[in-house]
TORTIGU-71478 format. One record per residue (C-alpha): residue number from 0; residue in one letter; x, y, z. Coordinates in Angstrom, 2 decimals. Example, Ala and Ser with C-alpha at 12.3 -4.5 7.8 and 13.67 -1.06 7.14 Angstrom:
2
pt k: 0, r: A, X: 12.30, Y: -4.50, Z: 7.80 .
pt k: 1, r: S, X: 13.67, Y: -1.06, Z: 7.14 .
//
This chain:
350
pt k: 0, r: X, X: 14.75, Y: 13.52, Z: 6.86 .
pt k: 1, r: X, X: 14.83, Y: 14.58, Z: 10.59 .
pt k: 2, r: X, X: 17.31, Y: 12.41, Z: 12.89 .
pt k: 3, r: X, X: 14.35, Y: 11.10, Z: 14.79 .
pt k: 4, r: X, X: 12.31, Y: 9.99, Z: 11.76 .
pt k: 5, r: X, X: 15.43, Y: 8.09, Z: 10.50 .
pt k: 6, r: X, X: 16.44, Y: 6.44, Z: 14.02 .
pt k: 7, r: X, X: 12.77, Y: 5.53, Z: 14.35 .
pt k: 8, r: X, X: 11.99, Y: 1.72, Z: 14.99 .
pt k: 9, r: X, X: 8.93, Y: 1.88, Z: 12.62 .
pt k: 10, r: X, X: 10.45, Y: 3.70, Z: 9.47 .
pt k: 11, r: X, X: 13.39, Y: 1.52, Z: 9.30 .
pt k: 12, r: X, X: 11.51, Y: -1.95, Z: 9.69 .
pt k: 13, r: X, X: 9.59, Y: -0.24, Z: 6.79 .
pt k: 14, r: X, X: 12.53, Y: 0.51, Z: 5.01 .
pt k: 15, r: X, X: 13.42, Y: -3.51, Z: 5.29 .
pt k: 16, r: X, X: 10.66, Y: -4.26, Z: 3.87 .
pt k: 17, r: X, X: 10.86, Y: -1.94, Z: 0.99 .
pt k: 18, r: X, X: 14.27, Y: -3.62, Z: 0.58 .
pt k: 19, r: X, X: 13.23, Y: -7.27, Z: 0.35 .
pt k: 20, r: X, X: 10.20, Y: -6.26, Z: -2.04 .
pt k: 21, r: X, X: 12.62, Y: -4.58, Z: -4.05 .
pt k: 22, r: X, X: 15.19, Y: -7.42, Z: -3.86 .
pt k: 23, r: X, X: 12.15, Y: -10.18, Z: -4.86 .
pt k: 24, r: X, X: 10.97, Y: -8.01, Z: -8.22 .
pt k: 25, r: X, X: 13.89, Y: -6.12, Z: -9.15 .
pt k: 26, r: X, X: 16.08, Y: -8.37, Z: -11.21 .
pt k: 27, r: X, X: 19.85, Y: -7.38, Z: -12.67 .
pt k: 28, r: X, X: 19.44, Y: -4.82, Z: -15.35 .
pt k: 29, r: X, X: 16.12, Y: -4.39, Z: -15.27 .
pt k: 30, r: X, X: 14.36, Y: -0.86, Z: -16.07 .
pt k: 31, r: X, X: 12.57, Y: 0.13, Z: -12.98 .
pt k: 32, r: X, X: 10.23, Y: 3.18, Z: -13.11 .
pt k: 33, r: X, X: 9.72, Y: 4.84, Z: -9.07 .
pt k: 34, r: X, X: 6.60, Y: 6.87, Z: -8.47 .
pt k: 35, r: X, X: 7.08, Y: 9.66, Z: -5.83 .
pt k: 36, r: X, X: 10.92, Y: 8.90, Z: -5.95 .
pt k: 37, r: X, X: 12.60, Y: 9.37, Z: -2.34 .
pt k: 38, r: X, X: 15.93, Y: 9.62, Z: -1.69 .
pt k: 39, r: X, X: 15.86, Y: 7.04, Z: 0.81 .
pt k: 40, r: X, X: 15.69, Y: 4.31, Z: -1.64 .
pt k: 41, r: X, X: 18.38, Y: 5.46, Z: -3.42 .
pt k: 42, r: X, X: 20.91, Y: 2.54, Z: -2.05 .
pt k: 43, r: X, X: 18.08, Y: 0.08, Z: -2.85 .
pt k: 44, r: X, X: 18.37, Y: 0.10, Z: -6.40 .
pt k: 45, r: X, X: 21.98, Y: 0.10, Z: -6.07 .
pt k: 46, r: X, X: 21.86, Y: -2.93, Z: -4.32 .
pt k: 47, r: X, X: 19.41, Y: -4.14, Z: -7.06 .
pt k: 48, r: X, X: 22.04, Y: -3.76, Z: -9.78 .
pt k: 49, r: X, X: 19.41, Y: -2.43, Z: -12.17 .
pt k: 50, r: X, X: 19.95, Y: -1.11, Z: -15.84 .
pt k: 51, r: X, X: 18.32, Y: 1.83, Z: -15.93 .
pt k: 52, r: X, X: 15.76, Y: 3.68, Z: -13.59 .
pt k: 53, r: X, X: 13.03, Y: 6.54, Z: -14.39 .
pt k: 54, r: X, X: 12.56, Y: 8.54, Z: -11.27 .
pt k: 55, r: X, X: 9.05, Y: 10.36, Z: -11.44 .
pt k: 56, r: X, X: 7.41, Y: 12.79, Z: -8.16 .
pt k: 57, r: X, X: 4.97, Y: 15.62, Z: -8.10 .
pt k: 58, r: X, X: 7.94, Y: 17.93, Z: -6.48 .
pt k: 59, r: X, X: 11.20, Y: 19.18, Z: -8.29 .
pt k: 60, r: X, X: 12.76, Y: 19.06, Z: -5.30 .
pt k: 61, r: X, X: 12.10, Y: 15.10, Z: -4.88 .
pt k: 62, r: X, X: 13.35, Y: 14.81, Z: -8.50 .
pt k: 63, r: X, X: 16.78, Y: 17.11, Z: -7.50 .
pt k: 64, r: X, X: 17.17, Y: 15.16, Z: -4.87 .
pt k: 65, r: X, X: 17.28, Y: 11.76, Z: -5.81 .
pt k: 66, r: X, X: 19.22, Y: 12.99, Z: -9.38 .
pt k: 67, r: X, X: 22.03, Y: 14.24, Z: -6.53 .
pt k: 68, r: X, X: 21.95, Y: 10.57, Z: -4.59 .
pt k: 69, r: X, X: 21.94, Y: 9.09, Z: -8.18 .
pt k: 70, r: X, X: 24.94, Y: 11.23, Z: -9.14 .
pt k: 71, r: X, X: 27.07, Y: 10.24, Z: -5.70 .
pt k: 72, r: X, X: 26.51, Y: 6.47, Z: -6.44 .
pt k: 73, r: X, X: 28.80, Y: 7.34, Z: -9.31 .
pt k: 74, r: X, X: 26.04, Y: 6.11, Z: -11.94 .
pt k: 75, r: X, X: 26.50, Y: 2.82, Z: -11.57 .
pt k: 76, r: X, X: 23.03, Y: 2.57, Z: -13.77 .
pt k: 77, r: X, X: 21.52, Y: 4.69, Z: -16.45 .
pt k: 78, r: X, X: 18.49, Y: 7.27, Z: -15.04 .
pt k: 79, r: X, X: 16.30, Y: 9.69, Z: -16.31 .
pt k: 80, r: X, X: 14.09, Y: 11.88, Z: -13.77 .
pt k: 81, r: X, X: 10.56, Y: 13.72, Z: -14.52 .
pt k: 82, r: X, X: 8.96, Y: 16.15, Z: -12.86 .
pt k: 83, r: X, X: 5.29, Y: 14.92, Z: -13.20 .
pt k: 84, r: X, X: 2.68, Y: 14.30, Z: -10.96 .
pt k: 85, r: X, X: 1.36, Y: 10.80, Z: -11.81 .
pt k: 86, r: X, X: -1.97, Y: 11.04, Z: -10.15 .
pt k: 87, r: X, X: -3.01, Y: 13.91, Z: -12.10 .
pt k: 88, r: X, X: -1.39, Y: 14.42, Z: -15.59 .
pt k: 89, r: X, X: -1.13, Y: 12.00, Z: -18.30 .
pt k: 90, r: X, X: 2.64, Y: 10.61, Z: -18.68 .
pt k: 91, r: X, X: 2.23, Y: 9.55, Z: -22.52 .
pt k: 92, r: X, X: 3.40, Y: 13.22, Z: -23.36 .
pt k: 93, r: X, X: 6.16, Y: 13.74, Z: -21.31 .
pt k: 94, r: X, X: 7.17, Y: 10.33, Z: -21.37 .
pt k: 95, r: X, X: 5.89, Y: 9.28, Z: -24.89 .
pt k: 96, r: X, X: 9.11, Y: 7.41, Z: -25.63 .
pt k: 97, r: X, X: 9.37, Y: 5.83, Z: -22.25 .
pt k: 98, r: X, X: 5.96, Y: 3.91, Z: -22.69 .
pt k: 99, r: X, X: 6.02, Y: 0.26, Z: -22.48 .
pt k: 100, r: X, X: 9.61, Y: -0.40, Z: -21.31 .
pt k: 101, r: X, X: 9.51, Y: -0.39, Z: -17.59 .
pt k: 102, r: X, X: 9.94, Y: -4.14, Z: -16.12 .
pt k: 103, r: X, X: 8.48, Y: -2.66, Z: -12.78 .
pt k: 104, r: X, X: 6.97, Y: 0.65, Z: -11.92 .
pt k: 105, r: X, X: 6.96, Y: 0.98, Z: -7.84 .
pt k: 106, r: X, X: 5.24, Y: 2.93, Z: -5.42 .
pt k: 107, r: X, X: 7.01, Y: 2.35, Z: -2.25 .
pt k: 108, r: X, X: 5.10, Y: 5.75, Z: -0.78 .
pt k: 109, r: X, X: 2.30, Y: 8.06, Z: -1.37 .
pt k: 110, r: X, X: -0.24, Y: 5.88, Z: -2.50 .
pt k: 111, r: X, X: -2.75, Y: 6.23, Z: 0.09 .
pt k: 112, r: X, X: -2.55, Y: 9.81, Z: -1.47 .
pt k: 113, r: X, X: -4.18, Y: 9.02, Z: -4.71 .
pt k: 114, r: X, X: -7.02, Y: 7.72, Z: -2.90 .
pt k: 115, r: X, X: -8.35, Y: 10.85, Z: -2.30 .
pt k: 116, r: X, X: -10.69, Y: 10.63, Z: -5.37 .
pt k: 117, r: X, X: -11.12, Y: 7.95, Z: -8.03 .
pt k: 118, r: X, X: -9.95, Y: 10.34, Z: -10.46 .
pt k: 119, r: X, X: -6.55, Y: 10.78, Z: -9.07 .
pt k: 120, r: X, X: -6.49, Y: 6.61, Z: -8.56 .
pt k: 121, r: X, X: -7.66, Y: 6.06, Z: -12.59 .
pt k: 122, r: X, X: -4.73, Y: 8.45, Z: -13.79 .
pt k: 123, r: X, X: -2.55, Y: 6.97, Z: -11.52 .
pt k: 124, r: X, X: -2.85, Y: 3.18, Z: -12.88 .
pt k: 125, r: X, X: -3.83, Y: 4.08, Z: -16.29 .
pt k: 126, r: X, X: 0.04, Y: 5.67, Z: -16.07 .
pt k: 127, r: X, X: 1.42, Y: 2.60, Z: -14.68 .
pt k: 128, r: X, X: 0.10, Y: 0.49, Z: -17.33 .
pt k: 129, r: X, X: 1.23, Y: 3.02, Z: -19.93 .
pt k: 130, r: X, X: 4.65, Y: 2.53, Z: -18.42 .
pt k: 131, r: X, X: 5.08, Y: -1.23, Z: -18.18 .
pt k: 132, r: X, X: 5.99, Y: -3.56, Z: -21.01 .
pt k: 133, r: X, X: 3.93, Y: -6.95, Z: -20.89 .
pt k: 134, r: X, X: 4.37, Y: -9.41, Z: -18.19 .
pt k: 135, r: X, X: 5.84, Y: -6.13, Z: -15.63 .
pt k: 136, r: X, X: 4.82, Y: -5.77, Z: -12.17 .
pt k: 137, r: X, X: 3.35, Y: -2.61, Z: -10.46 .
pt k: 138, r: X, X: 4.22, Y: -2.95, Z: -6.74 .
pt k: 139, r: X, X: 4.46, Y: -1.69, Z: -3.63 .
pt k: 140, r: X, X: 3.43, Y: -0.93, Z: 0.19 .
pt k: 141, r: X, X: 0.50, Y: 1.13, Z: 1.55 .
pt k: 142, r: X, X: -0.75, Y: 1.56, Z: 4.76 .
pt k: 143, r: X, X: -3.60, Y: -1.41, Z: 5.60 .
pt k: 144, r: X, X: -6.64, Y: 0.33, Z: 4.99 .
pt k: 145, r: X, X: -8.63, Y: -2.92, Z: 6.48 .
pt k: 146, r: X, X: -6.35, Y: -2.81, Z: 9.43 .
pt k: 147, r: X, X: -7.03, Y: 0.55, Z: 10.33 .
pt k: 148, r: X, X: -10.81, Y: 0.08, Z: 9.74 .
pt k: 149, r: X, X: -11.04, Y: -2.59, Z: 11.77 .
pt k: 150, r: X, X: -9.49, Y: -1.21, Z: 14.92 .
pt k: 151, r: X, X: -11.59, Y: 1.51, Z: 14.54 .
pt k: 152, r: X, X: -14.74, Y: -0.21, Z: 14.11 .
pt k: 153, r: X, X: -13.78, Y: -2.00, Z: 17.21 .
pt k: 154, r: X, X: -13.21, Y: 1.02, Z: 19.32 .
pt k: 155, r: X, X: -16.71, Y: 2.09, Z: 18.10 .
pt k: 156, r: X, X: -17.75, Y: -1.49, Z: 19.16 .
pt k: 157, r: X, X: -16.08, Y: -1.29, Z: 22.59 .
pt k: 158, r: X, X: -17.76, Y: 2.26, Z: 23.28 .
pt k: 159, r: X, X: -21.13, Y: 1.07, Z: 22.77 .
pt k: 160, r: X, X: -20.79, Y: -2.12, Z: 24.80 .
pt k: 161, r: X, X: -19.39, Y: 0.46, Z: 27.73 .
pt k: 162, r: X, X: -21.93, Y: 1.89, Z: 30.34 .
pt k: 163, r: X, X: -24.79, Y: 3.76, Z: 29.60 .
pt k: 164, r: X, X: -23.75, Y: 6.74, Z: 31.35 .
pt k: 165, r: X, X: -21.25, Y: 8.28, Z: 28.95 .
pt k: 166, r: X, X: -22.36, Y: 10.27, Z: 25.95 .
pt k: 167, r: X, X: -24.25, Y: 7.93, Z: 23.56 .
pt k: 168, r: X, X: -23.51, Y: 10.49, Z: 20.36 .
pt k: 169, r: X, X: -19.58, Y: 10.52, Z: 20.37 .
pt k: 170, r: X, X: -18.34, Y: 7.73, Z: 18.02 .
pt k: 171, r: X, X: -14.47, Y: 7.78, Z: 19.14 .
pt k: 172, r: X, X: -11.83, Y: 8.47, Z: 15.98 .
pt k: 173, r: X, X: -8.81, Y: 8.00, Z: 17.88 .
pt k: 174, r: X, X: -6.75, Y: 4.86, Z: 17.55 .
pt k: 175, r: X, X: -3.35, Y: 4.48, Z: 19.63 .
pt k: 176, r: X, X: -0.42, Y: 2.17, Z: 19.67 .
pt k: 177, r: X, X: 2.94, Y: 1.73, Z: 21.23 .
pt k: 178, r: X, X: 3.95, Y: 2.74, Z: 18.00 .
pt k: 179, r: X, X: 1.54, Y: 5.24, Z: 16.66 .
pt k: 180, r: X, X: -1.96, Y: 7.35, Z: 16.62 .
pt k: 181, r: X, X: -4.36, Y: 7.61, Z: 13.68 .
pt k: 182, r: X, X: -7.52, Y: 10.17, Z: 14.23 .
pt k: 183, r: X, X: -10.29, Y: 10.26, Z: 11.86 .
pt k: 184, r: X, X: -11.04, Y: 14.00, Z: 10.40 .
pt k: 185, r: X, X: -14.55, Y: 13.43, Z: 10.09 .
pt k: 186, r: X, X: -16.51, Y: 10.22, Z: 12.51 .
pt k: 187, r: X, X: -18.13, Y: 8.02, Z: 10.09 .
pt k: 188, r: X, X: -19.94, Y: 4.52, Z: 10.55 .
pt k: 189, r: X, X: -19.01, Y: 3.98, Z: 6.57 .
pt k: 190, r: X, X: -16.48, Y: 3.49, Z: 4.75 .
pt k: 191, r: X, X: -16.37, Y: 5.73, Z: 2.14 .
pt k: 192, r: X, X: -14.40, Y: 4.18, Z: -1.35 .
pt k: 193, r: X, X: -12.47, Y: 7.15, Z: -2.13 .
pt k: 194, r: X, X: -11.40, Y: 10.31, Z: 0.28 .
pt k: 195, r: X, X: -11.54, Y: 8.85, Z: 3.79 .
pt k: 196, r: X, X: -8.70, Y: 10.84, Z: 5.82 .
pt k: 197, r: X, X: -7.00, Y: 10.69, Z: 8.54 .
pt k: 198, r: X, X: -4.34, Y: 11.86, Z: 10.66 .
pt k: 199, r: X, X: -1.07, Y: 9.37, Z: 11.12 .
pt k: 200, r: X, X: 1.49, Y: 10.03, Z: 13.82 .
pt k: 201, r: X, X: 4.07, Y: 7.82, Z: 15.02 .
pt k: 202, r: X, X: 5.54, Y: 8.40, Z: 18.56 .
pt k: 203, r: X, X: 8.99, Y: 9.36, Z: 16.93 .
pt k: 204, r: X, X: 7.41, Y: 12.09, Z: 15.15 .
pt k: 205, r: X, X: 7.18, Y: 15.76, Z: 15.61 .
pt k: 206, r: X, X: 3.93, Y: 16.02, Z: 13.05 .
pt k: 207, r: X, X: 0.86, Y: 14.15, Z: 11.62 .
pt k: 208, r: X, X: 0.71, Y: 13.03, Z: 7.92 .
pt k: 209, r: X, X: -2.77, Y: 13.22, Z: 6.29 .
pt k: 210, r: X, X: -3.51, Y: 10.35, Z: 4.25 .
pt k: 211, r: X, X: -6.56, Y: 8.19, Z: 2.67 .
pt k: 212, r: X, X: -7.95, Y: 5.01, Z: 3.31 .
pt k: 213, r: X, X: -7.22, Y: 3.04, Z: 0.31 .
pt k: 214, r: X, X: -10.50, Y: 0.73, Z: -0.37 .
pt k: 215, r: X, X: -8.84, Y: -2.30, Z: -2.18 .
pt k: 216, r: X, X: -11.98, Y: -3.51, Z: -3.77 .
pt k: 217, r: X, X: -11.87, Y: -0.33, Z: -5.58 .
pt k: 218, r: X, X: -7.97, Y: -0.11, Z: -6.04 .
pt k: 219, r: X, X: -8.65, Y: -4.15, Z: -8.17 .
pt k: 220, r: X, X: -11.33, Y: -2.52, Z: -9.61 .
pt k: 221, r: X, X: -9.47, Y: -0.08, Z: -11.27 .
pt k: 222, r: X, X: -6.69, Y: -1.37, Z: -11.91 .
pt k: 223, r: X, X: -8.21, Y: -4.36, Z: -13.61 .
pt k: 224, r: X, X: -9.66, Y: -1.01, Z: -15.66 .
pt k: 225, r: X, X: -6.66, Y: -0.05, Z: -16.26 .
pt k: 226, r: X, X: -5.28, Y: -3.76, Z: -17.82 .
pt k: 227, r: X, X: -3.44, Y: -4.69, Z: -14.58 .
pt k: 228, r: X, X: -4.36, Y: -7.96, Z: -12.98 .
pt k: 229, r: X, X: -4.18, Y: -8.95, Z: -9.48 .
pt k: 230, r: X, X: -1.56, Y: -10.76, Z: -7.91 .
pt k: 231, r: X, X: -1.66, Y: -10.06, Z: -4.16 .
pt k: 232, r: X, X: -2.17, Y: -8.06, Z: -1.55 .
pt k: 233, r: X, X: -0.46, Y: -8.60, Z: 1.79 .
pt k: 234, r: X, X: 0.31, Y: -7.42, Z: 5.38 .
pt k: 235, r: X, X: 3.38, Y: -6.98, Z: 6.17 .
pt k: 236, r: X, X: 3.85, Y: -9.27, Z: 8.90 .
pt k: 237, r: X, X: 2.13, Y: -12.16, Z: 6.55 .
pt k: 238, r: X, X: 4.82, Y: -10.87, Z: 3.80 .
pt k: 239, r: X, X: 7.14, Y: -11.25, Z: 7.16 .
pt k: 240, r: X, X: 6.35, Y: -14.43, Z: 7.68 .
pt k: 241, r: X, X: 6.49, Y: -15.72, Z: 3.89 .
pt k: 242, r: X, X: 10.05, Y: -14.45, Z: 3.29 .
pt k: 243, r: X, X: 11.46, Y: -14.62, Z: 6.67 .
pt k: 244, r: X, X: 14.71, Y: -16.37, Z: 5.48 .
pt k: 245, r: X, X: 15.45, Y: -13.09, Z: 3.60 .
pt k: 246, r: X, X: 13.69, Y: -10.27, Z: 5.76 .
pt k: 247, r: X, X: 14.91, Y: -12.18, Z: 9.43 .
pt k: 248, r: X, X: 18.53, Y: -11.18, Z: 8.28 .
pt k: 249, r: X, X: 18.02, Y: -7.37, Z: 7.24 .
pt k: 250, r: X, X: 16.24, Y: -7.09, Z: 10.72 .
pt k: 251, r: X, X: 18.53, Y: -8.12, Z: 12.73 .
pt k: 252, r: X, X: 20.80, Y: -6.17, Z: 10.99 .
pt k: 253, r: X, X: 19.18, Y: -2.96, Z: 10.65 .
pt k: 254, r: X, X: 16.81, Y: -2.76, Z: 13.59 .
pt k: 255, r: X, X: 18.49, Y: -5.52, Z: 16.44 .
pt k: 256, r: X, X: 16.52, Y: -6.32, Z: 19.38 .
pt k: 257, r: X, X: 12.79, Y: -6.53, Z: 17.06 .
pt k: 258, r: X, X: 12.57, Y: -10.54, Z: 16.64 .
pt k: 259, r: X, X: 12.76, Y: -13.18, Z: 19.39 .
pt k: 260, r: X, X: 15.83, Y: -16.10, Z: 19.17 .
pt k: 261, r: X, X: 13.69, Y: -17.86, Z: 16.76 .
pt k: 262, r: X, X: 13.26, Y: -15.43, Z: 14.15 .
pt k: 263, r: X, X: 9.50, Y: -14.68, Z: 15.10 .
pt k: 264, r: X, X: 8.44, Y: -11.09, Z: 15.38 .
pt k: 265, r: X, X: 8.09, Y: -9.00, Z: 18.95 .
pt k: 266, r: X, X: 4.46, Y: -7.74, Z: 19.71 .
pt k: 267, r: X, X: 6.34, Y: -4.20, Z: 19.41 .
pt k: 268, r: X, X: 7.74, Y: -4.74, Z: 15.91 .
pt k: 269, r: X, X: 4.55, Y: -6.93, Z: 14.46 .
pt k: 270, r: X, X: 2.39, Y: -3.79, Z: 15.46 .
pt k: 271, r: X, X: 4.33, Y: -1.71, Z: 13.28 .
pt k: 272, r: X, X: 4.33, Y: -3.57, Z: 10.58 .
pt k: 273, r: X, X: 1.03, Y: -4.78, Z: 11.16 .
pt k: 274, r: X, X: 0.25, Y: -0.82, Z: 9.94 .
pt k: 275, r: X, X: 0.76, Y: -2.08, Z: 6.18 .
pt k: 276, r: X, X: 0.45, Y: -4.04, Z: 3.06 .
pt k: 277, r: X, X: 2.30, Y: -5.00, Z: 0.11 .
pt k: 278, r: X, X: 0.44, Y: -5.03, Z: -2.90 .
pt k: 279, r: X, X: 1.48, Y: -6.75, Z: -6.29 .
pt k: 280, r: X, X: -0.65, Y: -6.37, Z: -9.89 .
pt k: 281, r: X, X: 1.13, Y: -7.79, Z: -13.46 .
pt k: 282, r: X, X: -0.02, Y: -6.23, Z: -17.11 .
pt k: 283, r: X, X: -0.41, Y: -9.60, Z: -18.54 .
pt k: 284, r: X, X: 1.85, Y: -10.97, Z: -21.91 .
pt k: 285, r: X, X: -0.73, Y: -12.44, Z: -24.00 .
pt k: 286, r: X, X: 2.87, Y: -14.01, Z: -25.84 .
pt k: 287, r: X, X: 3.58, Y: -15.65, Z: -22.64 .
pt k: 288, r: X, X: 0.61, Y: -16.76, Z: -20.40 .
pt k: 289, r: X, X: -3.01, Y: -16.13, Z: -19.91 .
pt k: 290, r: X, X: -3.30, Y: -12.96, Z: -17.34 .
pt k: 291, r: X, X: -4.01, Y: -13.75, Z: -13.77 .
pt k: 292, r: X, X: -7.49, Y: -14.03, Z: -12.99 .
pt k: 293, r: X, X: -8.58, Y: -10.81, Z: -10.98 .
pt k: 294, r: X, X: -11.54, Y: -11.39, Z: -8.68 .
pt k: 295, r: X, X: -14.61, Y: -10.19, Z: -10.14 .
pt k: 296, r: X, X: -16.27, Y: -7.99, Z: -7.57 .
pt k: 297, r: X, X: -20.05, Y: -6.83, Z: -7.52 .
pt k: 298, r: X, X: -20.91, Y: -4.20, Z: -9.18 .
pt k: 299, r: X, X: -23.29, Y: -3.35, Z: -6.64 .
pt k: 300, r: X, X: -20.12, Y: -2.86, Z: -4.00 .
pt k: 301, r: X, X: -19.13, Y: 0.31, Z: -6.13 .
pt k: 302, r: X, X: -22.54, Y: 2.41, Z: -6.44 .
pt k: 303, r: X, X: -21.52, Y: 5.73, Z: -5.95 .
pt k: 304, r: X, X: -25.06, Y: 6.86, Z: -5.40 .
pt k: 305, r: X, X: -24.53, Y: 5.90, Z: -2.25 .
pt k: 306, r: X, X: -22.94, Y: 7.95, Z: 0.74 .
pt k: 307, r: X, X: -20.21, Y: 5.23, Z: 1.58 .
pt k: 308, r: X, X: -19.74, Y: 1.32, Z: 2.20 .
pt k: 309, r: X, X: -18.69, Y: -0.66, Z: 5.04 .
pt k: 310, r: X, X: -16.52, Y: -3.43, Z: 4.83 .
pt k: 311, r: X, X: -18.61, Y: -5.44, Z: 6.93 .
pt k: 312, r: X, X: -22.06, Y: -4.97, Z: 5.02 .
pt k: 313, r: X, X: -22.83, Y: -7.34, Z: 2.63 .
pt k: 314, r: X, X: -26.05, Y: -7.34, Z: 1.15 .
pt k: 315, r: X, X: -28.72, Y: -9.02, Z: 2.77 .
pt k: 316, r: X, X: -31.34, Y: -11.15, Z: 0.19 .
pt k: 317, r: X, X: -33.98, Y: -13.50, Z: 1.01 .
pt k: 318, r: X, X: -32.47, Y: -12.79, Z: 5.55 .
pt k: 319, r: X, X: -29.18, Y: -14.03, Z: 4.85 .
pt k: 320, r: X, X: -26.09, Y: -12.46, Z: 3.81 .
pt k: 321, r: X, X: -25.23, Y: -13.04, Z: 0.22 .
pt k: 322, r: X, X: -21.17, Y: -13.02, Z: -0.69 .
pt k: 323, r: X, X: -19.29, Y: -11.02, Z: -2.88 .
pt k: 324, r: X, X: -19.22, Y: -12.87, Z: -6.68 .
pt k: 325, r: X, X: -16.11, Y: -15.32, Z: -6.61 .
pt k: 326, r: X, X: -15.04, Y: -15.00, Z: -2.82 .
pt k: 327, r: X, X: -14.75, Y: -16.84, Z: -0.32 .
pt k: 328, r: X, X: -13.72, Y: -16.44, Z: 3.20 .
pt k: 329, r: X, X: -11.26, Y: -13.91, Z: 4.21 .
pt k: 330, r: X, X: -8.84, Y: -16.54, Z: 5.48 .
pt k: 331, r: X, X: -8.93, Y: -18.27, Z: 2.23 .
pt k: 332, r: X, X: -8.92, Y: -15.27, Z: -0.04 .
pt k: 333, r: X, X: -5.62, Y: -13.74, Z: 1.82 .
pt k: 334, r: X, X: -5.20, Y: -10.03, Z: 1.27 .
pt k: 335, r: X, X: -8.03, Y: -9.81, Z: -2.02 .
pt k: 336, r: X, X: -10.43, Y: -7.57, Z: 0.93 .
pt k: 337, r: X, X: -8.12, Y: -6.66, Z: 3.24 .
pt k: 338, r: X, X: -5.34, Y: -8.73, Z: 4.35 .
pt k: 339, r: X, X: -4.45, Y: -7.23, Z: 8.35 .
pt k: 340, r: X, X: -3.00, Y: -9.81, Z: 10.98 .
pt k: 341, r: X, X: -5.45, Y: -12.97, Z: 11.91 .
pt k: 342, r: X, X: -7.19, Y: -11.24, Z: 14.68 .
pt k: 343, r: X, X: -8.31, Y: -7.87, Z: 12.91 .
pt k: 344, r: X, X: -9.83, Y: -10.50, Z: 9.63 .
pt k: 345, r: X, X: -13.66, Y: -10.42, Z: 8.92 .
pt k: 346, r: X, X: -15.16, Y: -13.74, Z: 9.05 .
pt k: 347, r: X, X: -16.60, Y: -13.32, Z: 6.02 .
pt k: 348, r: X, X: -16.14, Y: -11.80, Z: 2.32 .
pt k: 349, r: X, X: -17.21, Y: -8.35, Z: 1.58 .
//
């Protein structure tokens, strides 16, 4: 990690929030099983007093890595590392005695990669499930795909409404914050379900990452597929805002000067976190409960005949716009279609 990526504002009120998640699911002893381990949540678990811990990344290097910051916490929990790529190769084998046994499986990072086709997102949560034991969680934080859309659809909105006299045929794909840039590879009116990239660069940063849009329709879809059931999915300054008791204290610890004298965040800091979601799914225990009910979605929403979707086209019947199956408006269905900060919310269901 480069000194300016970890003096950043934005990648330490990201790592608070990793921490609190962490701190909410990860109970004493558990197992814990961490998808594209990083060394920078090494202390977390630590902190967690886990039992054991399954470290799992596409790179040997990321495994080597966090096996060394495992080694210099002097063990204080049991681990086991694998180098396995969990988007694209089936765990069982590898794994086959770690199936079943996990109390959470996290991805704190690199999930908007999977996205890039529904292949790679199908492996990934048919491993996760393969990996938890009944009533586990699989959680973690992702950039706000219905954030990002929606800034971008209002740039495109803003453009249009602008005079006549600039170029009618460029659709911008720029969006820029205090905080950060995102450009669009290729300018698109839809929003494709699978494989939308773009470029991410904060202003500490000497580079762009590419990443995918993750459609969260599509990431329910699946992983109700896969035997996982929705819980929730979140922005960050909602999550924020819902454990503030807890997350108010790491801030002002961590990154001073981000929250005003009543705990409330700055426009600075709620922009960065404003960038992503939490998201939460459980593999149910028939033993213990009925599973959570998962929003059934149209069918329709996930014809892949078609080129893309956007998140604001419902279809029209009969010249008026007929809902999604089982939702209802985006303010009382928080985070099920994309959660973003009030202002950025669709007023109405997918």
């Amino acid at each position: 990690m480069s000194q300016s990526r970890s003096e950043s504002t934005h990648h330490r009120l990201y790592d608070c929030a990793k921490m609190a998640l962490v701190n909410i699911f990860a109970h004493p002893y558990a197992t814990v099983c961490d998808l594209y381990c990083g060394v920078a949540d090494a202390d977390k678990w630590l902190d967690a007093q886990i039992g054991h811990y399954i470290g799992i990344d596409a790179s040997s290097s990321g495994v080597d890595q966090m096996r060394e910051a495992w080694e210099s916490h002097r063990k204080s929990y049991t681990a086991e590392f694998f180098d396995v790529d969990p988007c694209t190769e089936n765990i069982e084998v590898p794994l086959e005695e770690k199936t079943n046994m996990a109390d959470v499986v996290c991805c704190l990072q690199h999930l908007q990669l999977c996205f890039e086709t529904e292949e790679k997102a199908r492996r990934l949560l048919h491993n996760v499930s393969l990996l938890l034991k009944p009533g586990g969680y699989f959680l973690g934080i992702t950039p706000d795909s219905s954030t990002i859309w929606a800034k971008y659809q209002r740039n495109v909105e803003a453009y249009h409404n602008k005079s006549s006299s600039m170029k009618p045929n460029i659709v911008p794909n720029c969006i820029r914050t205090e905080n950060y840039m995102i450009s669009f590879e290729v300018e698109e009116e839809k929003f494709p379900l699978f494989g939308k990239k773009y470029q991410l660069k904060f202003s500490s940063d000497v580079s762009a990452e590419t990443q995918c849009l993750v459609h969260f329709p599509s990431f329910i879809r699946l992983a109700r597929e896969a035997g996982l059931e929705y819980v929730e999915i979140q922005n960050l300054t909602e999550f924020y805002d819902d454990n503030r008791a807890q997350l108010a204290g790491l801030l002002t610890h961590y990154v001073p000067n981000l929250l005003d004298p009543r705990g409330r965040l700055i426009p600075r800091s709620y922009d960065a976190l404003g960038l992503y979601s939490t998201f939460i799914f459980q593999k149910p225990d028939p033993e213990i409960a009925p599973p959570i009910a998962t929003p059934l979605l149209q069918e329709a929403s996930y014809n892949h005949d078609e080129q893309g979707t956007s998140w604001r086209d419902d279809e029209i019947m009969n010249g008026h716009i007929e809902p999604a199956l089982g939702l209802g408006k985006i303010s009382e269905q928080k985070g099920i279609l994309g959660p973003g900060p009030a202002d950025l919310r669709f007023p109405e269901a997918l």
